[in-house]
C-alpha positions in Angstrom: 6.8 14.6 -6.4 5.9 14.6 -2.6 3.7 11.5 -1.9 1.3 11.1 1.2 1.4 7.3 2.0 -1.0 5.8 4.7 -2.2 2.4 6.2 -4.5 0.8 8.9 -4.9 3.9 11.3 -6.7 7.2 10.3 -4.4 9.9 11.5 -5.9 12.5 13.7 -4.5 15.2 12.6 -5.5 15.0 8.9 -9.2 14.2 9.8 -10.7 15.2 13.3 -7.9 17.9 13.4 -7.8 18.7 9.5 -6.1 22.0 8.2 -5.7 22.7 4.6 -1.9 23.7 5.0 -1.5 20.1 5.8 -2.2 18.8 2.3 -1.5 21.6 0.1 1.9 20.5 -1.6 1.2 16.4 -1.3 1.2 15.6 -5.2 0.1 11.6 -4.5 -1.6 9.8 -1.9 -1.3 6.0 -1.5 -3.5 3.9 0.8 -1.8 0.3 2.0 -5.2 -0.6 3.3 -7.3 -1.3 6.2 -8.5 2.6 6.4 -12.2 4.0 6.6 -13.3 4.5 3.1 -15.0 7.6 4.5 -11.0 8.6 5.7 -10.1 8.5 1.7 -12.9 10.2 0.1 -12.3 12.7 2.8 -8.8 13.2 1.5 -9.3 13.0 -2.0 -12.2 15.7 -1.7 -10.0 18.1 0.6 -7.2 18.0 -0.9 -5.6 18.3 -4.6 -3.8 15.0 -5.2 -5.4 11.6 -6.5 -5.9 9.0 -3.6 -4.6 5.4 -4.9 -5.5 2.4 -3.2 -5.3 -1.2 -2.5 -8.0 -3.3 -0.2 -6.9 -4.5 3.2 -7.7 -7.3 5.4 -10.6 -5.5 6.9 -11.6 -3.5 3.7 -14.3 -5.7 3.3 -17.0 -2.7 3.2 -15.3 -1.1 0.1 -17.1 -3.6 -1.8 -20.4 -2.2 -1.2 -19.2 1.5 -0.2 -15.4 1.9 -2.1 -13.9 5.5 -1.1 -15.5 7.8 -3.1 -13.7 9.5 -5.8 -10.6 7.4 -5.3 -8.9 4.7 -7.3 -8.7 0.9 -7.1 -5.0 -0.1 -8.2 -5.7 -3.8 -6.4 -4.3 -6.2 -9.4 -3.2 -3.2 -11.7 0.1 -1.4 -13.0 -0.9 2.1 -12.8 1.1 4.7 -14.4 0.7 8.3 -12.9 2.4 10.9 -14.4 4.8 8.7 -15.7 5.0 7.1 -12.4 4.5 2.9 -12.6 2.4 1.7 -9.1 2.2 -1.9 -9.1 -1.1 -2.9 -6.2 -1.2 -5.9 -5.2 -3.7 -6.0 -2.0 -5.0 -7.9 0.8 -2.5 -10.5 3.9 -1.8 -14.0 4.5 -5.2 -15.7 4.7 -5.6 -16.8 8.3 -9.6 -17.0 9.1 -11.2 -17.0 5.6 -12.2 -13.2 5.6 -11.9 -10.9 2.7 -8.9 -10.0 0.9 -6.9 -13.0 2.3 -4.8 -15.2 0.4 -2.1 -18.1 0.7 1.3 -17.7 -0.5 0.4 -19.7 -3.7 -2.7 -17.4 -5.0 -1.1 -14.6 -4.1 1.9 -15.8 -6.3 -0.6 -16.1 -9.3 -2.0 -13.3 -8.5 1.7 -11.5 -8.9 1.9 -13.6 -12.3 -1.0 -12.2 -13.7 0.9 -8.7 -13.6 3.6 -10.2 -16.2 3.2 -8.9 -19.3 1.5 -5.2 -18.1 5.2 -5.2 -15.9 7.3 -5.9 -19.3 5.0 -3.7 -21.1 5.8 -0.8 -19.1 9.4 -2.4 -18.5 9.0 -3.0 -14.9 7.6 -0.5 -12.2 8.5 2.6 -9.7 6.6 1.4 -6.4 5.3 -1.8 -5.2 1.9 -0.7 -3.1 0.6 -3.9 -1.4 -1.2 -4.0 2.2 0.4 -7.1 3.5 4.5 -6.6 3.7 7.1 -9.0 2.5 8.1 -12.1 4.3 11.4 -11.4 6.7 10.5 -7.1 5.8 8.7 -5.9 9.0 6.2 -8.9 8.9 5.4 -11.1 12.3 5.5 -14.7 12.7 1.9 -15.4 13.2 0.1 -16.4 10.2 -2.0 -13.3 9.9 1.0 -10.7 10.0 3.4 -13.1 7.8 4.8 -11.3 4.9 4.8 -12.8 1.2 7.9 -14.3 -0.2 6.5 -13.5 -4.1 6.9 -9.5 -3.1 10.7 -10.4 -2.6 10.6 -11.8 -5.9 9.1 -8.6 -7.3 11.7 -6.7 -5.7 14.6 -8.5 -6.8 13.5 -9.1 -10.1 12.1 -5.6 -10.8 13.9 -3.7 -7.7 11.4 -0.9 -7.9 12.8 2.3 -5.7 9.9 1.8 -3.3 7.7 -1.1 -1.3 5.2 0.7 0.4 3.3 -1.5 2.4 1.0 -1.9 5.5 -0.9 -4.4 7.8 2.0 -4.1 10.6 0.5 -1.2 13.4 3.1 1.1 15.4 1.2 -0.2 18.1 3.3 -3.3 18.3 6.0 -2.3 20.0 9.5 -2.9 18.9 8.0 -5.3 15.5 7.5 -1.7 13.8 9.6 -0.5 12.0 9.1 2.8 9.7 11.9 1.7 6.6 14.4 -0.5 5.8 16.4 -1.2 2.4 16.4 -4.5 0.1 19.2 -4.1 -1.8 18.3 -1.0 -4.1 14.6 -0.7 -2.9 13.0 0.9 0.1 10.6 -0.6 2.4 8.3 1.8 4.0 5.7 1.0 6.4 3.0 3.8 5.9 1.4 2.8 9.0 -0.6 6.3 9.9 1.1 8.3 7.7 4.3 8.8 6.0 5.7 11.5 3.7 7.9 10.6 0.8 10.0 12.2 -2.1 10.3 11.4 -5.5 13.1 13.8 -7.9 
């Protein structure tokens, strides 16, 4: 399965530039956040894969305009095609905006996702917008990463951590992947291709 993730920036050359080559063999696409909900419905419509998605920081307008065609997975275990995606949206709260949380409420937010996790006896990929705490995150409050996604990780250790909220535009802070033990952390800032046997 070849899966299109993306986060944060909408990538020029599969909007303004668009070709249909360019999606024609991309089986998933996951959205980290933080992207024009035009952007998605745009994808989801010209192309033949589902778009998946979890709220970012600044995704306050998909609660009155929410991608078109396109599907939540904020708070859910989604299984696609036997594939488990646990979503788990939004950052550190720093200002009070939308989608922001403390460490705490975003760990009982990750609770709530107990028994659907033991249900399905864990999960394949970890989708969140925010990363986890020491895993390509900053040490301002509002680019912090969580410390209960660690705990996911070990506990679970899914084969993927797809996550966003950290822009290639900061310099030598990005970084594209990295491993935790058994998992991979992906940063879909943009755009990122993966595959799944």
């Amino acid at each position: 399965m070849k899966i299109l993730t993306i986060a944060d920036t909408e990538s020029s050359m599969l909007w303004d530039f668009y070709q249909s080559h360019y999606l024609e063999d991309i089986d998933l696409i996951l959205s980290a956040g933080d992207l024009d909900p035009d952007y998605l419905s745009f994808l989801v419509t010209l192309g033949h894969a589902p778009v998946l998605y979890v709220p970012g920081n600044h995704d306050s307008v998909y609660d009155r305009r929410p991608p078109s065609g396109c599907i939540n997975i904020d708070g859910k275990l989604y299984v696609h095609e036997g594939l488990r995606i646990l979503g788990l949206g939004g950052s550190m709260a720093y200002n009070g905006g939308t989608n922001q949380y403390t460490e705490a409420e975003m760990r009982r937010r990750a609770l709530k996702m107990f028994f659907p996790i033991r249900r399905y006896r864990g999960f394949d990929i970890l989708l969140t917008h925010a990363p986890a705490k020491g895993f390509h995150d900053l040490p301002d409050t509002a680019h912090r990463g969580f410390e209960i996604f660690n705990t996911l990780i070990d506990r679970w250790q899914p084969a993927w951590h797809i996550h966003g909220h950290i822009h290639n535009t900061y310099g030598s802070a990005f970084v594209r992947e990295e491993k935790r033990g058994n998992t991979t952390v992906i940063n879909a800032c943009e755009k990122h291709i993966i595959e799944i046997q």
